[in-house]
Rosetta silent file (secondary structure, phi, psi, omega in degrees, C-alpha in Angstrom):
SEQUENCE: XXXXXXXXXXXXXXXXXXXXXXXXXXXXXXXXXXXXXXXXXXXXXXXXXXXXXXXX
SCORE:     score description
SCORE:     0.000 S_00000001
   1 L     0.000  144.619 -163.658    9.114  -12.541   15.718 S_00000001
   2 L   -76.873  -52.976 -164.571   12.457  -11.182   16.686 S_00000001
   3 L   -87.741  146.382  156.015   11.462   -7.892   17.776 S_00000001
   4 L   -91.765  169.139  170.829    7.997   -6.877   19.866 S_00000001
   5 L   -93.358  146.747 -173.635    5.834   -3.978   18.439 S_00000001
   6 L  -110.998  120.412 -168.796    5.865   -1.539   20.909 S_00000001
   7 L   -74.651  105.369  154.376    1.673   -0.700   22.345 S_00000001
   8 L   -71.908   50.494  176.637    0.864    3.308   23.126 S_00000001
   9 L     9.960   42.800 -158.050   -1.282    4.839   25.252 S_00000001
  10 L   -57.179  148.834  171.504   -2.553    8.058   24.571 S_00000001
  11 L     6.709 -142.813 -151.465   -2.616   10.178   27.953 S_00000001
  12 L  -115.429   37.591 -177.452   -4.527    8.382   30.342 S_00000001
  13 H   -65.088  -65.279 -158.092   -7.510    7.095   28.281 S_00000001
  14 H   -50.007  -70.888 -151.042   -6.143    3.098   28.141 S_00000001
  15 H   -57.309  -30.988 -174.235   -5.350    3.232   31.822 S_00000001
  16 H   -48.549  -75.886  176.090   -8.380    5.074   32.923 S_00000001
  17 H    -9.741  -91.523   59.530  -10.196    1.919   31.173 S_00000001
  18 H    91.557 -110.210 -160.898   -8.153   -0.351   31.957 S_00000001
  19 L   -46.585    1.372 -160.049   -8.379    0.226   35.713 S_00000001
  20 L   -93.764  -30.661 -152.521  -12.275    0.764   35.871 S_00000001
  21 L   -74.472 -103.905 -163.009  -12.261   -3.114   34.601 S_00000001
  22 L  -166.373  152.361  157.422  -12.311   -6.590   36.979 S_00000001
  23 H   -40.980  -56.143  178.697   -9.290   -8.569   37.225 S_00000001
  24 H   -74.919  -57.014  174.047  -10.343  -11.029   34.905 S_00000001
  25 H   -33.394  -49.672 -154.102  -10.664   -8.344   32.221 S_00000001
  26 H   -74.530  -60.118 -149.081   -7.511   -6.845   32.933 S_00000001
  27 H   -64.811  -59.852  171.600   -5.691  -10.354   32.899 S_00000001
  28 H   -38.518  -42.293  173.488   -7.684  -10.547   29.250 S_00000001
  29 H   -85.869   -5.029 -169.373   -6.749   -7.658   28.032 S_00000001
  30 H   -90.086  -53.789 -171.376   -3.193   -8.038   29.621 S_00000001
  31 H   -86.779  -12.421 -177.215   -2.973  -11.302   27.340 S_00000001
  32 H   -87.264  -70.242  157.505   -4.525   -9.865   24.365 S_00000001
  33 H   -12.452  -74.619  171.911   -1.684   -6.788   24.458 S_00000001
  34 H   -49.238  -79.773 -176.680    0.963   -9.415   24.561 S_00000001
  35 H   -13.568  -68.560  168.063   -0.748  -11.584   21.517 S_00000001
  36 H   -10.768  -88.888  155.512   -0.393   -7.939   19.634 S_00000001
  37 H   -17.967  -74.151  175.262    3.210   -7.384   20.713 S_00000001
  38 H   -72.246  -41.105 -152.159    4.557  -10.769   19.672 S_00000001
  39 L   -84.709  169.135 -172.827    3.054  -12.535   17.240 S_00000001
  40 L   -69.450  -90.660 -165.065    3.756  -11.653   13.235 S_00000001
  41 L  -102.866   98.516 -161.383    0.335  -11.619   12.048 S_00000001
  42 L   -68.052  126.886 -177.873   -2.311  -10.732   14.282 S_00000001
  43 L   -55.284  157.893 -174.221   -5.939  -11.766   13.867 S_00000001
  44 H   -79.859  -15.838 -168.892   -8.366   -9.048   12.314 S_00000001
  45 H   -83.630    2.912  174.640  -10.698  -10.086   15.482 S_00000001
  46 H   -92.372   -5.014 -168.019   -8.545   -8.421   17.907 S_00000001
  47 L   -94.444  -21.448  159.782   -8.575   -5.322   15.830 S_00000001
  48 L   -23.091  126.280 -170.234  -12.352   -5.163   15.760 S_00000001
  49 L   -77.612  157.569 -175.318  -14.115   -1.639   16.734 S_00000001
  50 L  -110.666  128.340  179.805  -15.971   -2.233   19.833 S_00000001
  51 L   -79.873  168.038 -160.118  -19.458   -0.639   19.400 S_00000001
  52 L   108.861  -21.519 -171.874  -20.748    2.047   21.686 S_00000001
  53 L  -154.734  161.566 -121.332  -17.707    4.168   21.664 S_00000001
  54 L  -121.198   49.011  177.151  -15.816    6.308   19.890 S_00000001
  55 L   101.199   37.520  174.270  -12.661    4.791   18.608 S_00000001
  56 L  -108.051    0.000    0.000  -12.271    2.020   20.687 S_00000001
C-alpha cells in the first residue's frame, strides 16, 4: 500500500485504555494499529467487537 490509513482517537478514550494496559498489551496493540495502517486488506478478526463494552 502506497499510502497509510490514518487511526483516530476520539478525546482521550483510546489513550485512557491504552495506558491502563501492561507493556505487552500496549506493544500488541501498538502492532495491531500498524497491521491496520498498512496493509490493503485487513482481516475481519481485528475488527471484531470485543464483548463487555460498549463499542469497543
Amino acid at each position: 500500500m502506497d499510502k497509510e490509513r490514518q487511526v483516530v482517537a476520539y478525546k482521550r478514550y483510546f489513550l485512557d485504555f491504552y495506558e491502563a494496559q501492561s507493556d505487552k498489551v500496549q506493544r500488541k496493540i501498538e502492532w495491531t494499529l500498524k497491521l491496520i495502517k498498512t496493509t490493503l486488506n485487513v482481516p475481519d478478526k481485528y475488527f471484531k467487537h470485543i464483548e463487555g463494552t460498549k463499542g469497543l
